[in-house]
N, C-alpha and C positions, 0 to 999 in steps of 0.2 A: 917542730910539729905541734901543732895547735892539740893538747889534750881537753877533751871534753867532758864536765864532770859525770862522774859516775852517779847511777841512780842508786837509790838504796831498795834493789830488790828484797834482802832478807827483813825486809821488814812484813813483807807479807806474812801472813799464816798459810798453814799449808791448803784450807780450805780458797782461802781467796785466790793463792797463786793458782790454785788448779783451775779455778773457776775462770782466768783472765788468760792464762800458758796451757791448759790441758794437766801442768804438772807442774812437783813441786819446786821451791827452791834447791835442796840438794839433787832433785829427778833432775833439773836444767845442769846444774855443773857436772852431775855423770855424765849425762849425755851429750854437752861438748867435749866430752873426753870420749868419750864410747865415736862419736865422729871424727875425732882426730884435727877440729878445727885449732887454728894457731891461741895463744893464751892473749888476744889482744884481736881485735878487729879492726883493721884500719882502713878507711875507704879512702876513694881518689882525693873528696873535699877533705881529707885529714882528721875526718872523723875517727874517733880512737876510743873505742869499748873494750870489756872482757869478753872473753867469746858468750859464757852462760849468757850475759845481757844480751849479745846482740841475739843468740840463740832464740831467747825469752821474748826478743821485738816478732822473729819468724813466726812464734808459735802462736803470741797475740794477732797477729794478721790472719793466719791460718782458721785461727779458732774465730773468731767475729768479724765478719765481713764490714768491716764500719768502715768512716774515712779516716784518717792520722790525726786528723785533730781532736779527734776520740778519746784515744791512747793515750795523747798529750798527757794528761790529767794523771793516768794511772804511772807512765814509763818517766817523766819529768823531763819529756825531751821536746824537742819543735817537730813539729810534720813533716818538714823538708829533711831533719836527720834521720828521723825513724825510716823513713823512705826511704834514704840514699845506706844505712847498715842493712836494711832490708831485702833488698835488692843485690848488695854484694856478696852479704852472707849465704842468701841461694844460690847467686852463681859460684863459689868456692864450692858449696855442696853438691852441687850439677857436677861442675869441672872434676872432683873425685868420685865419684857415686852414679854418674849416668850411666855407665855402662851396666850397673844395677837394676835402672830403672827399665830395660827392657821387658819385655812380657815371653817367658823362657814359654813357647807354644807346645813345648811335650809335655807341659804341663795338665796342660788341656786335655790332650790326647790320653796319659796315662791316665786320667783319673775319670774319662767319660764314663764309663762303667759303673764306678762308684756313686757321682751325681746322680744317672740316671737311677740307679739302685735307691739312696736315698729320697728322692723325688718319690719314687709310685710307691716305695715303702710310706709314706703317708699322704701321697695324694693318689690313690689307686688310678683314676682317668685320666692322669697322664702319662703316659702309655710311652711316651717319644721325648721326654723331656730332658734336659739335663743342665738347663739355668733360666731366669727369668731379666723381662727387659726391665730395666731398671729407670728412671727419669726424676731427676734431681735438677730442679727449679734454685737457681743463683739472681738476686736480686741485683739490677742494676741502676746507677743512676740515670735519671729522665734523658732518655736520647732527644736531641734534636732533628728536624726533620733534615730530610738528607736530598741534595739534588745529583741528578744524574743525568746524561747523555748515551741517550740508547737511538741509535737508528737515526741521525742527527736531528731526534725531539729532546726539548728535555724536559725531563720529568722531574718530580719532587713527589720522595717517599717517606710517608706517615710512620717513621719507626715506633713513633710515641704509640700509634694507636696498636701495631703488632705486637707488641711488645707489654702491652697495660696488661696489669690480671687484674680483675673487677673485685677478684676474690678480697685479696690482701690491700688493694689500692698501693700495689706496687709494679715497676715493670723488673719483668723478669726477662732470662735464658733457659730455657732447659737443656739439659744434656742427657742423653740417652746413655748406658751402657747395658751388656750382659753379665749376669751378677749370678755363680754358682753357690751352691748351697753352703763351701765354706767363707760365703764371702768373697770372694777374689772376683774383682773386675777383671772379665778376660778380653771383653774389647767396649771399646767405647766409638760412641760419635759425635759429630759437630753438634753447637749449640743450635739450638730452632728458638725464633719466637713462641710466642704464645699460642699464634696463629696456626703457625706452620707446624707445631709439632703435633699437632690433632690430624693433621693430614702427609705425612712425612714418614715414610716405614723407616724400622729398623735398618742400616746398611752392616750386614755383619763384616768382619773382617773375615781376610781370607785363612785363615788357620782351622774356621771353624766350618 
């Protein structure tokens, strides 16, 4: 089995690791313990890390949406591995933990009360409220335009142009959710271009 060398994470400071993982060196080794990941990471290409590092590649992806050759610089690794530890270590995490990630909808239910209670206790004219829509813009790289076959014409659609924010001179996605006063995403929606989400309602889920 092809071992690949290890990075030297502890050489960060605790401010930089936070800055690059969210968290520190010792916060990443609890917390591949606190998840229960194996003491080694090994992927199909025989890729073979500690779990804290591969941990520390998830948390770097999570936190700065950049490309891998980004990383490169900081994790000491190539783009194609950072990739292929990244991609495994979430499906281990998926594969124990999904059934976590459901959205328990009596959540909602017991606590309407309270939202709305907090809501008119400092916004008094909202009277009926009990979360707001929430729309979080993800940068993505320049789409190409895209052909299609509708109605046997075919078209070709301008993603570039949906998609540009004039703002930032970047193209984005946004996503829509509904966001209660402690925070907690109780439903979310598809991405919209730029276009499309100025004219695109809300679709709530059905819990609510």
């Amino acid at each position: 089995m092809l071992h690949v060398r290890e990075c030297d994470l502890t050489a960060y400071c605790d401010s930089k690791a936070q800055h690059l993982f969210r968290f520190t060196v010792p916060q990443l080794r609890e917390l591949a313990r606190k998840l229960q990941l194996p003491e080694r990471i090994v992927t199909a290409a025989r890729d073979n890390v500690p779990a804290f590092e591969a941990l520390a590649i998830v948390c770097r992806r999570l936190a700065k949406s950049s490309r891998w050759s980004t990383a490169e610089q900081h994790l000491g690794r190539r783009q194609g591995t950072l990739s292929r530890i990244c991609i495994h270590t979430i499906d281990l995490l998926y594969e124990r933990f999904s059934h976590k990630l459901e959205l328990d909808t009596s959540i909602i239910t017991t606590r309407a009360r309270q939202y709305h209670a907090c809501i008119t206790e400092n916004v008094a004219s909202l009277s009926s409220c009990m979360g707001f829509i929430d729309g979080t813009k993800q940068c993505i790289a320049r789409p190409t335009s895209l052909t299609v076959l509708h109605d046997q014409v075919t078209k070709v659609l301008d993603i570039q142009r949906v998609c540009y924010s004039g703002h930032k001179r970047r193209h984005r996605l946004t996503w829509q959710a509904l966001v209660t006063p402690d925070d907690l995403g109780c439903s979310f929606d598809t991405g919209y271009s730029i276009d499309n989400v100025i004219v695109t309602p809300f679709r709530r889920g059905s819990h609510l």
